[in-house]
C-alpha positions in Angstrom: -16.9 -57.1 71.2 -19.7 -55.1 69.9 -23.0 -54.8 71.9 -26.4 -54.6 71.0 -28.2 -51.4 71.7 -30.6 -52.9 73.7 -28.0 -54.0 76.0 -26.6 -50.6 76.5 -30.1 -48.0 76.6 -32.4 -48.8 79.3 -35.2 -48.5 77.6 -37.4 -48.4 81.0 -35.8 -46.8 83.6 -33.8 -44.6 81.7 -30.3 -42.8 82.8 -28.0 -40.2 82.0 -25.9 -41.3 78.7 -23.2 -40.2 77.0 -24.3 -39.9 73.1 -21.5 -39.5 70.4 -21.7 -39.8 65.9 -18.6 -38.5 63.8 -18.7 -37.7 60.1 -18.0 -40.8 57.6 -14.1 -40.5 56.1 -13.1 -37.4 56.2 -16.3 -35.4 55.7 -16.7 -31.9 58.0 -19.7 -31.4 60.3 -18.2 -27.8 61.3 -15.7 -25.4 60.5 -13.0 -25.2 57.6 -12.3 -28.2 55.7 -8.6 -28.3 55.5 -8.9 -30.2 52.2 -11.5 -28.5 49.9 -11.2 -24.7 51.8 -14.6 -24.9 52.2 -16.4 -23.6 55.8 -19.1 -25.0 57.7 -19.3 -23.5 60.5 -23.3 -22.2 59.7 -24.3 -26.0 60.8 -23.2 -25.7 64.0 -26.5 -23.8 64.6 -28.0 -26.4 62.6 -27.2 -29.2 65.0 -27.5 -27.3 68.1 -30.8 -25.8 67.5 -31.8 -29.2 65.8 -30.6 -31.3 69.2 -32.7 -29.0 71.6 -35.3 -28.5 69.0 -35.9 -32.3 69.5 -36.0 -32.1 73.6 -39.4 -30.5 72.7 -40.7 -34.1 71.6 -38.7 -36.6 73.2 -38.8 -37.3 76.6 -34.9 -36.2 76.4 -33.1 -33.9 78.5 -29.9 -32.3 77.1 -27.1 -31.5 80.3 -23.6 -30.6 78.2 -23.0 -31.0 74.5 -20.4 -29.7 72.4 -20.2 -29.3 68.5 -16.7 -29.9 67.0 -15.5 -29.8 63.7 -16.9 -33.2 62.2 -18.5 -34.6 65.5 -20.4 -34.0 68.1 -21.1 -35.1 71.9 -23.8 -34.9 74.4 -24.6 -35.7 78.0 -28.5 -36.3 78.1 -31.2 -37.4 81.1 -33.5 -40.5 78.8 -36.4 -40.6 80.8 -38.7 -42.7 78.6 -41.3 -43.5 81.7 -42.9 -39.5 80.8 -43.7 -40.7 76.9 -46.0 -43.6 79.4 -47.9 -40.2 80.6 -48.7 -38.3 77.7 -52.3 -38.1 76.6 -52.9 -39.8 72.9 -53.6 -36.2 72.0 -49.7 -35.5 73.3 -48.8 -38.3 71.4 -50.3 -36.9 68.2 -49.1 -33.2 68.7 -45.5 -34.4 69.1 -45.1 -36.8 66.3 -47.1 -34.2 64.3 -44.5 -31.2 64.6 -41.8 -33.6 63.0 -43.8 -36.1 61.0 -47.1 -34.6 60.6 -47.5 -32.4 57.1 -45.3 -29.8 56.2 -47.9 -27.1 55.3 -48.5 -24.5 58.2 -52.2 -24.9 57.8 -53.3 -25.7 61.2 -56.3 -26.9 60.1 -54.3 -29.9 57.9 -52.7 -30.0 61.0 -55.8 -31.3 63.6 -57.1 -33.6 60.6 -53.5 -35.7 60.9 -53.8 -35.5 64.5 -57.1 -36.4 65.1 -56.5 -39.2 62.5 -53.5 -40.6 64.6 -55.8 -40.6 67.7 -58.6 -42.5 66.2 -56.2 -45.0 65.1 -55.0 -46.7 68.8 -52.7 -49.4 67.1 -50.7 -46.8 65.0 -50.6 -44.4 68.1 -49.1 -47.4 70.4 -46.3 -47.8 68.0 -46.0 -43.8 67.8 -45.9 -43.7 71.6 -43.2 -46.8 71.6 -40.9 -44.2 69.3 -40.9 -41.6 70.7 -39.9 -42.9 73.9 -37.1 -44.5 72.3 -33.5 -42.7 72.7 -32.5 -44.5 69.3 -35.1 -42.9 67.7 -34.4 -39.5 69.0 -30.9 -39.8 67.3 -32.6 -40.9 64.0 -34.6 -37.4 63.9 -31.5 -35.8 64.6 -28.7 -37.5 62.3 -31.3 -37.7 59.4 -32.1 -34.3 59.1 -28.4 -32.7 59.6 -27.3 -35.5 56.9 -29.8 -34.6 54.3 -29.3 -30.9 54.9 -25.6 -31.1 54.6 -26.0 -33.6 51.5 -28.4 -31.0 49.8 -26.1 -28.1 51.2 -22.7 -29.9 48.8 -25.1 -31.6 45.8 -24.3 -35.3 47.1 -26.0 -38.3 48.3 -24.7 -41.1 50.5 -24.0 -41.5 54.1 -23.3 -38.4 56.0 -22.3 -39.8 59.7 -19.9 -42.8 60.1 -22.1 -45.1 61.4 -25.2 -45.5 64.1 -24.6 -43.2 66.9 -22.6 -44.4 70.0 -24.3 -44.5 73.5 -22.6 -45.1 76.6 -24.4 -45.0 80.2 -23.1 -42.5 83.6 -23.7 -44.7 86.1 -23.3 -42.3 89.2 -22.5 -38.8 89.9 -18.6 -38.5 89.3 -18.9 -40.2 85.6 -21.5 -37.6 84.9 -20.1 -34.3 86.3 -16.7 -35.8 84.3 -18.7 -36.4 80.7 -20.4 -32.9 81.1 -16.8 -30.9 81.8 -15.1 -33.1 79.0 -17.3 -31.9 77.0 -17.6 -28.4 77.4 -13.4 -28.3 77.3 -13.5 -30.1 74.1 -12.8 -27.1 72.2 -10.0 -26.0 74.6 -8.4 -29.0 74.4 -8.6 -29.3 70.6 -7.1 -25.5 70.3 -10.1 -24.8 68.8 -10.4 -21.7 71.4 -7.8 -20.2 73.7 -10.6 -19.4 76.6 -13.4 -20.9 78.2 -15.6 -17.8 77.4 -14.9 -18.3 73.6 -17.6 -18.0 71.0 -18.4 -21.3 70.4 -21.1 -23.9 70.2 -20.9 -25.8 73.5 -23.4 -26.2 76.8 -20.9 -24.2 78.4 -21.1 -21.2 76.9 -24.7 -21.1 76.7 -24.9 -21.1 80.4 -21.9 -18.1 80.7 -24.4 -16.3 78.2 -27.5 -16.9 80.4 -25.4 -16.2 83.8 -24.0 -12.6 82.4 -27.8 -11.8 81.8 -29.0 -13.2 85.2 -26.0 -13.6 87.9 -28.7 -15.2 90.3 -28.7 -18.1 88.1 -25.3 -19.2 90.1 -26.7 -20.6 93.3 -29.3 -23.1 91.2 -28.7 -26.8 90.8 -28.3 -27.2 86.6 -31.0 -27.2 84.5 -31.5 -28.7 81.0 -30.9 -26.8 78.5 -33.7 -25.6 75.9 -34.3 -23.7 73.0 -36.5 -20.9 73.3 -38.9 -20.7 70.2 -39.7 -16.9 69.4 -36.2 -15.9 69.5 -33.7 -18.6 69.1 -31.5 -18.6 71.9 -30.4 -21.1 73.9 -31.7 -21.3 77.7 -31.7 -23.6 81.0 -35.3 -24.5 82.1 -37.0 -27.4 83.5 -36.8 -29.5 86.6 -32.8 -30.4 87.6 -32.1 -34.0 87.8 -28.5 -32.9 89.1 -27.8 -30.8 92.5 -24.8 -29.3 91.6 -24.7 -25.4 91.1 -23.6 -23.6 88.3 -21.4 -21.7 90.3 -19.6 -24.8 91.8 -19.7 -26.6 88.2 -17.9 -23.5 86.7 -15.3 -23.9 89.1 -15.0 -27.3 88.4 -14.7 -26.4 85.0 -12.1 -23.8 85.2 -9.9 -26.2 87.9 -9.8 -29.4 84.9 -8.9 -26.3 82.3 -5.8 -25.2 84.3 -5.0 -29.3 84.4 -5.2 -29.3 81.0 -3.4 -26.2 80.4 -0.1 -27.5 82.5 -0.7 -25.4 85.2 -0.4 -27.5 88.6 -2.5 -26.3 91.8 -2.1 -28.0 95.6 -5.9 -27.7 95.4 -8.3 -30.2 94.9 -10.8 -29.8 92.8 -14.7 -27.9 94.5 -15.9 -31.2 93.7 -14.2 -34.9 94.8 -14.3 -38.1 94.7 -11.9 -39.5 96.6 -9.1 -36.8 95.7 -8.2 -35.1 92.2 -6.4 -37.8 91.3 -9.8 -40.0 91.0 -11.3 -36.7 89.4 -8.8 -37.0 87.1 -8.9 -40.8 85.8 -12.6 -40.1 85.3 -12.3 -37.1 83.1 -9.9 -39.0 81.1 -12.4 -41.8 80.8 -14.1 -40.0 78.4 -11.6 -40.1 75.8 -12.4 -42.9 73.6 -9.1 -43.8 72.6 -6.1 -44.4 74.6 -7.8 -45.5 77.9 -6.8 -48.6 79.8 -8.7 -49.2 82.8 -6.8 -49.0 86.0 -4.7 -45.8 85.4 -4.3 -42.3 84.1 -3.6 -42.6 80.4 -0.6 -40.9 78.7 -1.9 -38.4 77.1 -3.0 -37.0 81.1 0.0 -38.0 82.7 1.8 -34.8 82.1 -1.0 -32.7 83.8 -2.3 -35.1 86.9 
């Protein structure tokens, strides 16, 4: 049976969730679309700049996330107890830079602001939003639908429906979400290797650990976008005390799994044996899951 949303975000302590939308029918997100030849894969950036682009305003914090051909997932830290801190001037700037009027004129700019503070009711009700994960997903569906929509001359719904949310309730369900996701494009033969061009949290972090090797021994950041020029770094406090280094090796041990190859190792990080490890990596498939067992798609590789 369906939930309601209120019943699956907690909307005061927050959490680390799973968040999840795929195209309506057969429309493509990303890539080549097998049907009408056409290719997409420019919006990739699109939603990966837009996602992190949105950190900046939300009290949102984005772990893994991986763009596929027409869907997308992320692993994100909702902390909505930071949007109770701001300043009403916070409040104002933040809802400004997506809401507030599209001319660069920073003068036009502290006149909508300033309004927003003098008005506390309409400020309350801003504050309420933008703490809200639901509405974090509106500013980033909307604006990928209506760019995609302009992009083919169309109208109508882009995404299939409203987003999917699912909470990580400890450690082990959010280490497996976060490697699922970065080894979405492996599975789907999308890539052949983990070091890949492609648009996942995974390869962000390669690109930033190649640049600075002493990033290996830190517990994992967020990951932001960096303004000026574009690219796609880790920053802020970690909510997680895993290291990169031992999360890359977790990464590549679930890859080999998945590859066929078979190793008398366990994997750097357990729960109760690879086995466990395994069932909760599979988890995260939506489909073909039944509690109590590895499903059949796995069974070849546990």
């Amino acid at each position: 049976m369906t939930r309601p949303r209120c019943d699956l975000i907690n909307r005061e302590n927050g959490g680390f969730y799973h968040l999840y939308d795929r195209c309506v029918r057969q429309a493509w997100l990303c890539g080549e679309d097998p049907y009408t030849g056409e290719n997409y894969d420019h919006r990739r950036k699109w939603i990966e700049h837009r996602m992190l682009f949105l950190t900046e305003i939300f009290p949102v914090d984005i772990y893994a996330y991986a763009v596929m051909s027409n869907h997308y997932h992320m692993v994100v830290n909702y902390c909505p107890a930071r949007a109770c801190e701001w300043s009403d001037a916070e409040v104002a700037r933040r809802w400004s830079r997506v809401f507030g009027p599209r001319s660069e004129d920073p003068g036009l700019r502290a006149v909508y602001e300033a309004a927003l503070v003098a008005d506390p009711v309409r400020l309350a009700e801003i504050r309420q939003r933008l703490g809200d994960l639901s509405w974090y997903m509106r500013c980033l569906n909307e604006h990928i639908a209506r760019r995609a929509n302009a992009e083919e001359d169309r109208t109508g719904r882009f995404w299939d429906g409203r987003f999917e949310s699912r909470p990580l309730a400890d450690a082990q369900a959010i280490h497996a979400c976060m490697v699922y996701n970065d080894l979405n494009p492996l599975r789907a033969g999308m890539v052949d290797t983990l070091d890949a061009p492609q648009r996942t949290s995974l390869r962000r972090r390669l690109e930033e650990m190649e640049e600075t090797p002493s990033r290996l021994g830190e517990p994992l950041r967020p990951l932001q976008l960096e303004a000026r020029s574009g690219r796609v770094l880790t920053a802020g406090e970690p909510a997680l005390e895993t290291t990169l280094s031992v999360y890359l090796a977790q990464v590549q041990w679930t890859a080999s799994r998945c590859q066929g190859e078979r190793t008398g190792t366990d994997p750097p990080m357990t729960w109760r044996g690879s086995d466990t490890w395994l069932k909760a990596f599979a988890a995260q498939r939506r489909r073909g899951w039944r509690r109590g067992g590895i499903p059949a798609w796995l069974v070849a590789i546990a």
